[in-house]
N, C-alpha and C positions, 0 to 999 in steps of 0.2 A: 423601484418602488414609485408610487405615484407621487407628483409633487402636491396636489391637491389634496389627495386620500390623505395622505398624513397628518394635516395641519388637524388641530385638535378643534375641537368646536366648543365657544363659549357659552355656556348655560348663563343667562339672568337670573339674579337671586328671584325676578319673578317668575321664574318660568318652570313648568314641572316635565321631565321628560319620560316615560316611562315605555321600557323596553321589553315586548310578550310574544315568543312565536313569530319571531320575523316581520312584526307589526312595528313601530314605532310612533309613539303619539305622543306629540307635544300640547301643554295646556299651557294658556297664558292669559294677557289681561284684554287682549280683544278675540280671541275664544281659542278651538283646537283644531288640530290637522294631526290626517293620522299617512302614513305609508308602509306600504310592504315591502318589504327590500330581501334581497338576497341572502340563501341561507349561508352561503360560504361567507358572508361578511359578519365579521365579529364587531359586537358593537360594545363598549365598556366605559362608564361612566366614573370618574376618578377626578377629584379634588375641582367640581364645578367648572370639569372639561368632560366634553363624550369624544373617543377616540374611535375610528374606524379604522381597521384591518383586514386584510383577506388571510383564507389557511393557508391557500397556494398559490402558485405563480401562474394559473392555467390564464391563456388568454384572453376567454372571456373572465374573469375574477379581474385580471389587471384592469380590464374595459369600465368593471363596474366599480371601481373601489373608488377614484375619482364623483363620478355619478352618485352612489350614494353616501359621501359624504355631501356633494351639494346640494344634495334633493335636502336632506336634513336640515343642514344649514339654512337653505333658503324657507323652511318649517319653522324655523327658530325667529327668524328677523320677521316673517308674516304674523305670527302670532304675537310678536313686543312692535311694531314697527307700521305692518299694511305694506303694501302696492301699492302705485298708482302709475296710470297709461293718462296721457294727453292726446287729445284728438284733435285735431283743426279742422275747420270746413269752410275752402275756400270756393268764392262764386259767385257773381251776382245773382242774391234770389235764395240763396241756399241759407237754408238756418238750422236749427234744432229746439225744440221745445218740449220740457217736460208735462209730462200728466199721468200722476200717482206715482207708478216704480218704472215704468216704461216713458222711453222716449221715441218722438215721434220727430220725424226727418224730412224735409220739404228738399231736395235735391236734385231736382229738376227733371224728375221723371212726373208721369201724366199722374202715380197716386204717390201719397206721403207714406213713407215706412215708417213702419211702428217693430222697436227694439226692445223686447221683452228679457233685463237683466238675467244670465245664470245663477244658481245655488250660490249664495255667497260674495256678490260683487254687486256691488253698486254704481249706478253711472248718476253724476249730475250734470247740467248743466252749467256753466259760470257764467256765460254768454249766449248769443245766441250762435257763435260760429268757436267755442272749444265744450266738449266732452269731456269730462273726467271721469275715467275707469277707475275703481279703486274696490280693494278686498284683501283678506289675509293671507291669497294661495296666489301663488305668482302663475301657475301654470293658468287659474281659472282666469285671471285680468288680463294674461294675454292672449288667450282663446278668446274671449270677449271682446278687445281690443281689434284683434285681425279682424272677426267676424263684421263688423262697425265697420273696418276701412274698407272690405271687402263690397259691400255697398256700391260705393261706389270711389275706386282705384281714381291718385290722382293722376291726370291727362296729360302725355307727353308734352301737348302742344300748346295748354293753355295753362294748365297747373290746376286745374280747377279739379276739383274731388275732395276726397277727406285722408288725411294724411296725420302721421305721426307728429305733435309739435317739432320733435328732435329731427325726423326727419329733411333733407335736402331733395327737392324735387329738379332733377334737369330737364329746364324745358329748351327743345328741340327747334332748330331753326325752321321757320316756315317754306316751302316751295317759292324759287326765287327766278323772277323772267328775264333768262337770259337776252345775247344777242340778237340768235335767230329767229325769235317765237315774236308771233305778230296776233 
């Protein structure tokens, strides 16, 4: 049995969960997320825990019992709790400035990129070189998140690009003139 699947999931007294059709939709106090999940998974809510199960032991069932209990879970903590992604932008020159919902990126290419947030996440500014991703659904802040660093990837060699805060960038030693090279 899955070590994961099993663990029960905590409901918040503020949180309402409600289970229709393989649908599961969590409401809470910063709004709702809904997901589809498998019909072999039995989902059963008892004494302000929900419990996930599979009928059987079929491979794929095992695969997902884990999976959707955390897809769940991470529904639960998004709707009492948020997301949030830290970006950095390192660079001489490189900044980031807001205007309206969209952020616009000075990064050292010839034009400024402009980042138009997805359904449901928000980016701010706190500086001119960190980004804050933040939203109720983990999947959408981190699709948002890559998308942003994807821009522009930090630089082996110099480190300069836009990077995870949490992230460790190794930069790579430069071409070094031996003996023989004149």
């Amino acid at each position: 049995m899955s070590r994961i699947g099993r663990m029960p999931i905590v409901i918040p007294s503020n949180v309402k969960v409600d289970i229709a059709d393989n649908v599961v939709t969590v409401k809470g106090p910063k709004g709702t997320l809904s997901q589809t999940v498998n019909s072999d998974m039995d989902l059963k809510i008892e004494n302000g825990q929900l419990n996930v199960s599979r009928q059987n032991s079929d491979l794929q069932n095992q695969s997902l019992h884990g999976l959707t209990r955390t897809l769940i879970n991470n529904m639960v903590v998004g709707v009492t709790e948020g997301y949030t992604r830290t970006l950095d932008i390192v660079g001489v020159g490189f900044k980031a400035d807001k205007s309206g919902e969209k952020i616009i990126l000075k990064i050292g290419y010839s034009h400024s990129v402009e980042i138009i947030p997805l359904e449901g996440v928000t980016l701010d500014v706190e500086n001119q070189t960190r980004i804050k991703v933040s939203g109720i659904s983990k999947e959408a802040v981190g699709r948002q998140a890559a998308k942003i660093r994807d821009i522009r990837k930090p630089d082996a060699y110099k480190g300069k690009g836009i990077r995870y805060s949490t992230e460790k960038v190794v930069v790579k030693a430069g071409k070094s003139v031996g003996k023989g090279a004149k």
